[in-house]
C-alpha positions as CSV (number, residue, x, y, z in Angstrom):
1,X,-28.9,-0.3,-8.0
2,X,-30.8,2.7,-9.1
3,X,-33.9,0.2,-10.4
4,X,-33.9,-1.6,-6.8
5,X,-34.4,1.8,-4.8
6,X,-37.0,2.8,-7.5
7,X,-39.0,-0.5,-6.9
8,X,-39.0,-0.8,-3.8
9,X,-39.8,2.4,-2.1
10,X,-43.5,1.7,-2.6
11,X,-43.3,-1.7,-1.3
12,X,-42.1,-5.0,-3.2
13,X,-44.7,-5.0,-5.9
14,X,-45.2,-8.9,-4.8
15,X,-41.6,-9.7,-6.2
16,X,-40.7,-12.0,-3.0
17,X,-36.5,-11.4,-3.5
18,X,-37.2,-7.5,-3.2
19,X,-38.9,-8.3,0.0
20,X,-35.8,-10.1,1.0
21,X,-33.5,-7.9,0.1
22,X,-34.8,-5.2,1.8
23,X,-34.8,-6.7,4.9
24,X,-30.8,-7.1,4.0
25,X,-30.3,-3.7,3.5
26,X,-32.4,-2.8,7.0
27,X,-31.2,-5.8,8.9
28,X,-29.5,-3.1,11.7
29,X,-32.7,-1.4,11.8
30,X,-34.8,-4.9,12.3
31,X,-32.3,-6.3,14.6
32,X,-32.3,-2.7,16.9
33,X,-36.4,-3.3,16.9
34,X,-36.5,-6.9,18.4
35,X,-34.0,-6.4,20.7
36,X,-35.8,-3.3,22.4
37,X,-38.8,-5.3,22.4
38,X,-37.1,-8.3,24.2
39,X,-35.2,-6.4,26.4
40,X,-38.7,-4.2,27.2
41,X,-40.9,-6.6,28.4
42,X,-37.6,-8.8,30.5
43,X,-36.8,-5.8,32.4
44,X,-36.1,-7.2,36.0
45,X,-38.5,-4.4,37.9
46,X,-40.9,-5.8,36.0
47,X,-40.7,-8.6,38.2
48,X,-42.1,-6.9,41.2
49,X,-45.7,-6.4,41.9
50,X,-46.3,-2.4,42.5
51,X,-49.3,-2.5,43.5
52,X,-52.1,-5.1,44.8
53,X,-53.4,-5.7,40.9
54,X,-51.2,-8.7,41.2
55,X,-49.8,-8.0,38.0
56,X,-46.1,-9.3,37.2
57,X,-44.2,-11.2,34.4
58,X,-42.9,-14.3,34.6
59,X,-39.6,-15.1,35.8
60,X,-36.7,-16.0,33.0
61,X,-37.3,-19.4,33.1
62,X,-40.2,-19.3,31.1
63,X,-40.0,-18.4,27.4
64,X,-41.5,-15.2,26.3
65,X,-44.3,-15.7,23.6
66,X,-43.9,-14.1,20.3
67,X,-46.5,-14.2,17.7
68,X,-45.4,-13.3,14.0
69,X,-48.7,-12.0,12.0
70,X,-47.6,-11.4,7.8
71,X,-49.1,-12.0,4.5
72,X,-47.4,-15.0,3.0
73,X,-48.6,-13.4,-0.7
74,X,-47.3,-10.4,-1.3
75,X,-43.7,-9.5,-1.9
76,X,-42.7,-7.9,1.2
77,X,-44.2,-10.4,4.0
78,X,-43.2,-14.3,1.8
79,X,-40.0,-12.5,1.0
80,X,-39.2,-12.5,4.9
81,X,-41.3,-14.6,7.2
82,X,-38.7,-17.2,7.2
83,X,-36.2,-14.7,8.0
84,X,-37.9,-13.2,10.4
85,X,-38.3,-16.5,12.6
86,X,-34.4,-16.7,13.0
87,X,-33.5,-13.7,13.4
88,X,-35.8,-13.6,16.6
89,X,-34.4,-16.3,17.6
90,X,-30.8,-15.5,17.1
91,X,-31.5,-11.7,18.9
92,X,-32.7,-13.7,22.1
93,X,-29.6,-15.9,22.0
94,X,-27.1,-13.1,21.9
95,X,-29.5,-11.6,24.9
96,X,-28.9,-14.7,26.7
97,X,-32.7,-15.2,27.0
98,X,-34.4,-18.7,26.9
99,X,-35.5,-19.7,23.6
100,X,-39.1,-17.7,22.7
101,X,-42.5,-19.9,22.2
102,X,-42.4,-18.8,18.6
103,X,-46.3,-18.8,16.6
104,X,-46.9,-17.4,13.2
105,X,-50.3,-16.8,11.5
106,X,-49.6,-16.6,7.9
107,X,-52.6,-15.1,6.0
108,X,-52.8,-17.4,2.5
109,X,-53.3,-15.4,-1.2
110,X,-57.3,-16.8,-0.5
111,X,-57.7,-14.8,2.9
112,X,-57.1,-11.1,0.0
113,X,-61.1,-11.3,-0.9
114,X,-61.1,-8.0,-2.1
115,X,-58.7,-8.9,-5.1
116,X,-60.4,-10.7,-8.4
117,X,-59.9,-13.8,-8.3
118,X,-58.6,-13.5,-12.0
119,X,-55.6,-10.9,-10.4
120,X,-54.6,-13.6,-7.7
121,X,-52.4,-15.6,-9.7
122,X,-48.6,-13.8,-8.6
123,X,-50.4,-14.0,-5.0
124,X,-50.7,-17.7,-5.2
125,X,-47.2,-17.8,-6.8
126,X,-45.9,-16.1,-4.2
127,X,-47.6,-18.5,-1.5
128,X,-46.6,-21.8,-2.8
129,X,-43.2,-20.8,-3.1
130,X,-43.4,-18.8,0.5
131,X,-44.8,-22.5,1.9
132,X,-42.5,-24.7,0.5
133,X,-39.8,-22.3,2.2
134,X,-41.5,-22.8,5.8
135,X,-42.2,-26.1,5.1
136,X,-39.0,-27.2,4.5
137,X,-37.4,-25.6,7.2
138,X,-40.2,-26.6,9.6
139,X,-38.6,-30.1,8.9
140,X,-35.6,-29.1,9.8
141,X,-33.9,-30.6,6.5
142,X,-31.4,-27.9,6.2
143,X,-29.4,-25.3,9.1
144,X,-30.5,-22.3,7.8
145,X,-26.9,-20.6,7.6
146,X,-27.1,-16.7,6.9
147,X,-25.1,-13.9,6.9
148,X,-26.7,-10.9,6.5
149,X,-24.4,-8.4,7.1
150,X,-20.2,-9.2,7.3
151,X,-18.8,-9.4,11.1
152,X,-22.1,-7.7,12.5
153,X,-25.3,-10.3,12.2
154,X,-25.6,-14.0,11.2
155,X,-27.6,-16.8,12.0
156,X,-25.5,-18.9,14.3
157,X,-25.5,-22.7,14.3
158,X,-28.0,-23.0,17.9
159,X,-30.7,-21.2,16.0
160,X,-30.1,-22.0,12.5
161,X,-30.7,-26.0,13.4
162,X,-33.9,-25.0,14.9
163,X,-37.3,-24.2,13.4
164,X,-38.1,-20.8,12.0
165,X,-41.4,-21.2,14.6
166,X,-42.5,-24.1,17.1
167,X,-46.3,-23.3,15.7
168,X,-47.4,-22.1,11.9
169,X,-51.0,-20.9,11.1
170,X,-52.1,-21.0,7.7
171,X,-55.0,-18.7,7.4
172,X,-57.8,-19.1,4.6
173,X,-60.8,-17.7,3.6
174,X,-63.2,-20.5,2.7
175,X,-66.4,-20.0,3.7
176,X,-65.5,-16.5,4.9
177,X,-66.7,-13.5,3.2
178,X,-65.6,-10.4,4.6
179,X,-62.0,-10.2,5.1
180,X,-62.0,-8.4,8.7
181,X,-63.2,-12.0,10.1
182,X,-60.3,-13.7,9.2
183,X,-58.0,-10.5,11.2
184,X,-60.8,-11.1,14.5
185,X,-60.0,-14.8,14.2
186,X,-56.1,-13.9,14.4
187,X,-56.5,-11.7,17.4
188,X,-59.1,-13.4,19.1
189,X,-56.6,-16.8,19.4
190,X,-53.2,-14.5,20.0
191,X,-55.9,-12.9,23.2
192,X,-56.9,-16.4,24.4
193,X,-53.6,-17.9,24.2
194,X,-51.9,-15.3,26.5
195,X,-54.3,-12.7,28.0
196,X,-57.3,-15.2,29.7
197,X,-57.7,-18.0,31.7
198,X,-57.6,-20.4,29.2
199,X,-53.8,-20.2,29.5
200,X,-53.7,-20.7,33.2
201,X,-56.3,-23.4,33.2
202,X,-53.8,-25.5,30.7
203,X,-50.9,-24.7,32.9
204,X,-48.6,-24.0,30.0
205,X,-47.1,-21.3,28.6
206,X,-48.2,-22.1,25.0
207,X,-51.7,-22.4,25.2
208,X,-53.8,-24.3,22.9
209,X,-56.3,-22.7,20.4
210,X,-59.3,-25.0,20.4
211,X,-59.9,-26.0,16.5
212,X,-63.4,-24.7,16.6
213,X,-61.8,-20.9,17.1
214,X,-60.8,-21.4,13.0
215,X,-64.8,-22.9,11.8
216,X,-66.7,-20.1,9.7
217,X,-68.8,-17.8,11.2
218,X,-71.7,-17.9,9.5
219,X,-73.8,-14.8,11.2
220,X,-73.6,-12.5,14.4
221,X,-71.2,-11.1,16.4
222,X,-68.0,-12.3,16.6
């Protein structure tokens, strides 16, 4: 026990079970954090317009949208990601909320061009085994039955048999060269998929990122 606390309080040190386990020992805190956020942005007055900006959420009948942005190569973000995606859904169950349009953009151990490509070998270990994890539970092979803490918090059977997310990004850096492209990238398709017209020209509530938003940009702004 002593060696775990030691490890970890700088981070995992890209061992993906101390990233898991630390989400374990904080589950209470994690679980507190996601429910505030739901509850935050369902409040009811929220509902009604104050003013004449015309500015109001959408009523409960439409799924809120929640993007998930992690590394999937270091110990902390692969060690949870998978996690993560049921435990959101599992808070907005107990919350009685519809089930969230759930996205993830998973940076890949390429998209880290600032470490040596000779020092990337535990980040690509830690990728492939953080993808075969989403992947197979992306196919739905297996309920994802957890318990993470002992008559408090658990995956229940509605959201274990779903996916971890309806929609996972992989993001990689070829043809990229400076690494803060690949973060505008991420930000610029969360913005267009929920803050512009392009979401109320598509009438749905999960917008679309056109493919060109993920070709390399070769010069000039972004």
């Amino acid at each position: 026990a002593h060696r775990v606390k030691f490890t970890v309080q700088s981070g995992a040190r890209q061992i993906r079970a101390l990233g898991r386990l630390a989400l374990f020992k904080n589950i209470e805190t994690i679980v507190a954090a996601v429910q505030d956020a739901v509850q935050e942005i369902t409040q009811k007055k929220l509902m009604n317009v104050p003013d004449d900006s015309g500015i109001a959420r959408t009523p409960d009948d439409v799924p809120i949208n929640v993007y998930v942005v992690s590394s999937m190569s270091g110990g902390t973000g692969s060690g949870m990601l998978v996690d993560m995606g049921f435990i959101i859904r599992e808070v907005c169950a107990r919350l009685g909320k519809k089930q969230p349009e759930l996205q993830a953009c998973f940076f890949l151990p390429d998209a880290f061009i600032q470490v040596p490509r000779n020092q990337q070998d535990r980040l690509c270990a830690n990728g492939a085994a953080a993808m075969k994890e989403l992947d197979f539970f992306m196919e739905n092979m297996e309920k994802f039955n957890v318990v993470y803490k002992e008559d408090n918090f658990f995956i229940s059977d509605g959201a274990g048999m779903m996916k971890p997310y309806d929609f996972a990004y992989l993001i990689s850096a070829v043809d990229i060269s400076e690494q803060s492209t690949l973060e505008k990238i991420v930000c610029e398709g969360i913005f267009h998929g929920m803050a512009t017209e392009l979401a109320r020209d598509n009438k749905s509530y999960l917008a679309n990122i056109p493919t060109q938003a993920f070709k390399p940009i070769v010069s000039g702004e972004f």
